[in-house]
N, C-alpha and C positions, 0 to 999 in steps of 0.2 A: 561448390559455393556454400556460406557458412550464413548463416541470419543469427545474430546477437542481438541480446536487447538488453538495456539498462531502465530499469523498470522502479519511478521511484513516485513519492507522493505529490509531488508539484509536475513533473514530466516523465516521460518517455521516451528515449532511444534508439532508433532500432537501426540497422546497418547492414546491408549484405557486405559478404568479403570477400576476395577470391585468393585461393592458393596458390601464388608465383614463384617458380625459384624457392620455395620453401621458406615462404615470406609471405603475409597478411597484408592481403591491400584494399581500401575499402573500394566499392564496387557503387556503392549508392548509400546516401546516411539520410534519414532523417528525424526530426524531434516534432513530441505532441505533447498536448497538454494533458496531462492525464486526468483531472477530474472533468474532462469535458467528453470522456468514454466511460463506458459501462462496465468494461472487460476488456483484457488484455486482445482476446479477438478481433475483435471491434478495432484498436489500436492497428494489430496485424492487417485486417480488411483493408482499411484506409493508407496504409502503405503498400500494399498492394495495387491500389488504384493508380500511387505516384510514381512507381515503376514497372516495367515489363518484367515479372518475378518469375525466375526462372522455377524449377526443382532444385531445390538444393539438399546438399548432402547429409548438414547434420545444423541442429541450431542449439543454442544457451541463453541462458536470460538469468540475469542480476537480480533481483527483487528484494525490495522491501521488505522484510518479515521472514518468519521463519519456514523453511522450506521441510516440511514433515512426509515421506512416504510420498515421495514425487504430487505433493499437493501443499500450497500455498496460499493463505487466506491473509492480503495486505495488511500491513500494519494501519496504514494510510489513508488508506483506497478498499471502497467496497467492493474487491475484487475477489474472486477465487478462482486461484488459475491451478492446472492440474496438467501433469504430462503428458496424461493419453489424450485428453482434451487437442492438446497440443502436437500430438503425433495424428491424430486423424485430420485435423486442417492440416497439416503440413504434407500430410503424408510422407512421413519417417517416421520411422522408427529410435530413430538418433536423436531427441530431444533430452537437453537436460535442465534444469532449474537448480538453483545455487543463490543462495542469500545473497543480496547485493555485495554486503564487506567481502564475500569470498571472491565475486569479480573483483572486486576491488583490489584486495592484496594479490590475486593472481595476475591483473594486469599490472603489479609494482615491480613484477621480476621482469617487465619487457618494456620500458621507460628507459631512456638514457639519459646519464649522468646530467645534460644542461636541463632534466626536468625539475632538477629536487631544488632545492632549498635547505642548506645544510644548519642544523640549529645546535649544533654539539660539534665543534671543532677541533673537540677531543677526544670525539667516537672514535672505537678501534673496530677496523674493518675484519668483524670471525666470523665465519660457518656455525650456523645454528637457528633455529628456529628467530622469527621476523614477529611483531604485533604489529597490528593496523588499527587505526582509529581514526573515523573519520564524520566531524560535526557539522550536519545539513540543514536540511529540514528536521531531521532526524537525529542519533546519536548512532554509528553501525561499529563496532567491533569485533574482531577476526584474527586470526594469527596464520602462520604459513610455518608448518610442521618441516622441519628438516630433519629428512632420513638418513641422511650422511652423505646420499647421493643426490634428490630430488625435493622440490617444496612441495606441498602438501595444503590447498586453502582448508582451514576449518572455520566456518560459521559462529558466530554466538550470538546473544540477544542480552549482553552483557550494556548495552547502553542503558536497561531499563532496572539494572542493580540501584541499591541504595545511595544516595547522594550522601557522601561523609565529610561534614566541616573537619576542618585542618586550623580553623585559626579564630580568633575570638569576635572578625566581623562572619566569617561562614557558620558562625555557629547561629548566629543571630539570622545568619539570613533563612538558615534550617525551621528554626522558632517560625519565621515569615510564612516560609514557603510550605508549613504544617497549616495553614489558615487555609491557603486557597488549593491545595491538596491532603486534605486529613489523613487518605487513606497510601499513599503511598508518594514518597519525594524522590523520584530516581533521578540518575545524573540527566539526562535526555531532557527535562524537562529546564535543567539551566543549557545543557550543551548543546544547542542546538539553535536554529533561525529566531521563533520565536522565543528561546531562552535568553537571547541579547536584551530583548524589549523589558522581560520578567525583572534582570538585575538591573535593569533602570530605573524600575519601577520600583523595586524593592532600595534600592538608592537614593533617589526621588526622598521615597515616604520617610524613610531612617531618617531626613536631614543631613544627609551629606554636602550636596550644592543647592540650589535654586536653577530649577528647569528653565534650558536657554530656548530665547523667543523662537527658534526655529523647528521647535518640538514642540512648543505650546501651538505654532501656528501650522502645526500639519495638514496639509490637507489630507480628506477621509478617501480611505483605500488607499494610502501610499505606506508602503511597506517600513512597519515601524522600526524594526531593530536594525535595518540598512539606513534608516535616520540617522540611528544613534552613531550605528558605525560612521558614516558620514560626519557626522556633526564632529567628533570625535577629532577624526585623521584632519577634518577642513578648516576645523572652529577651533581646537584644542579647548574645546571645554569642558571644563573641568568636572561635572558629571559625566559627561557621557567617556572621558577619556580613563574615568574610575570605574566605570560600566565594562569595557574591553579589558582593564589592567586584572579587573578580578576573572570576567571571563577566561582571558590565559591562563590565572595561577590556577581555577580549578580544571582546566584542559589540560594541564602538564601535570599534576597531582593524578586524575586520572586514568592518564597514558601513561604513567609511571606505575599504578595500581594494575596496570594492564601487562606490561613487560614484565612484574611480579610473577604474574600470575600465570603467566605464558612461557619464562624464563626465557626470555624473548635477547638472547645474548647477539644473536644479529643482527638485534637493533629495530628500529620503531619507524614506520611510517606514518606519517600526518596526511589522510587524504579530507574527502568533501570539500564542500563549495565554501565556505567562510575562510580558511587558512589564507587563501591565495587574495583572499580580498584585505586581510587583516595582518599582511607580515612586518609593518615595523612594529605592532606589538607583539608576535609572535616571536619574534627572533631579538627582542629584548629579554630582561633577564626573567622575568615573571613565570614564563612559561618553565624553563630548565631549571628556577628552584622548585617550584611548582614537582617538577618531575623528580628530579634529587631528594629531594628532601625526606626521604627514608629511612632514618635513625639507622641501625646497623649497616641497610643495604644502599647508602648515598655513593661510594665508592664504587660499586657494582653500576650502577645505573649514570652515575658519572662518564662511565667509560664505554656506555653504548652510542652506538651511532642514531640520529634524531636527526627524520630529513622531511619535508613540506613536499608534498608531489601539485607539480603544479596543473595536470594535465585534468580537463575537467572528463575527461573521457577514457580514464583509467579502468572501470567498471564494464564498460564496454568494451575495452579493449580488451581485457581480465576473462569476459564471455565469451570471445572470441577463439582466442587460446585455446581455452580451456576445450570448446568444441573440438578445434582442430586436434589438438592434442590427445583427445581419447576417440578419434574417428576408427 
């Protein structure tokens, strides 16, 4: 039996598995809210209560933030989770921890074909290292090492790199977004949940449109940047529809920056929770010149394959794997 968990700033995951026929089948799943635990414990304990939890064999967990010396301190979340922490509740020895992007792109190699969303219809399908990127609450990117024979997840904390305009409104909005973060502007802070709300607001102030009555009359506590998106796909208004068009060209600018850097010739996975909600701007043209747009290396990047994974429990599945696979 396998216990996985996807371990991120707004929720929690956790899943037993069982090993059939050399096949993962979930056994029991459930989801919590994570700011409403103290500790990943805590999380565990309370899943414990809703099932009859056996002994199991070996477990993994996705997490938020970077995973140092089998110790993890949330990016998110006042959490500090630690292995051995975690081998003495469980009692195993088998415990591992893995940045959530590394479940991530590790659950991308066991999705089949009707999960993706194909955004490059002229990706050519080669053998070689894969980039992941994937815009949530958070910003998480990873890549998956090809050895010639097997993938390889590797981690980064590459969502919290510098934010680089590409165009004469991203520059201006760099100018902006230097006011309300002096000390550092990483991509995370436009790519991500609350980064939708930020470029609306930075939208908004510029005089681009006049903010539509359904934004002005939000009610308080409703999730602002799922407005916008809303407003957008329902209302086609014209701020908020200028909000999502620039969010894609810097989403595809950089996952492109990311397959650079990764030489990522297997091609590019699009995961988190925004993609799946946002694909007729995704799979318009924003995002792929966004991506291309490379001076010498547009041809190269042209030619990689660029797929949306639709599965919100790829992470999870990625943790599970991974367990099974080094038992």
């Amino acid at each position: 039996m396998i216990l996985a968990g996807d371990i991120g700033g707004t929720k929690t995951n956790l899943a037993l598995f069982e090993f059939v026929d050399r096949q993962l089948e979930v056994h029991t799943q459930h989801q919590f809210a994570s700011q409403e635990f103290s500790s990943l414990t805590e999380v565990i304990v309370e899943f414990e209560k809703l099932t009859s939890m056996p002994q199991i064999d070996a477990a993994c967990f996705g997490i938020a933030g970077p995973v140092i010396d089998g110790r993890c301190r949330t990016t998110n979340l006042p959490w500090d989770i630690t292995t051995s922490g975690l081998q003495k509740h469980l009692n195993t020895d088998k415990v591992r921890l893995m940045n959530d992007l590394e479940a991530t792109a590790y659950g991308m190699l066991y999705l089949p074909d009707d999960e993706f969303v194909d955004l490059n219809p002229t990706g050519r399908s080669v053998d070689g290292n894969r980039a992941v990127i994937a815009a949530g609450t958070g910003l998480g990117e990873a890549m998956l090492f090809y050895d010639g024979t097997h993938y390889h997840p590797i981690g980064s904390e590459g969502g919290h790199s510098d934010f680089a305009p590409v165009t004469p409104q991203q520059d201006e909005l760099l100018k902006w977004m230097r006011n309300r973060y002096p000390g550092h502007v990483s991509f995370e802070r436009i790519l991500s949940g609350p980064g939708i709300y930020t470029l609306y607001e930075f939208l908004s102030e510029s005089g681009y449109a006049p903010q539509p009555a359904s934004m002005l009359q939000i009610s308080e506590g409703k999730d602002r940047s799922a407005a916008v998106s809303e407003c957008a796909l329902k209302e086609n208004d014209p701020l908020c529809m200028e909000t999502l068009r620039l969010f894609a060209e810097i989403y595809g600018a950089e996952a492109g920056n990311l397959a650079l850097k990764t030489m990522s010739l297997g091609g590019v996975y699009i995961g988190g929770g925004i993609a799946p909600k946002i694909l007729s701007v995704l799979t318009d043209s924003h995002f792929m010149n966004g991506f291309a747009s490379k001076g010498r290396f547009e041809e190269m990047l042209r030619g990689m394959q660029v797929k949306i994974a639709l599965n919100s429990e790829t992470a999870l599945l990625g943790a599970a794997h991974f367990a099974i696979d080094r038992l």
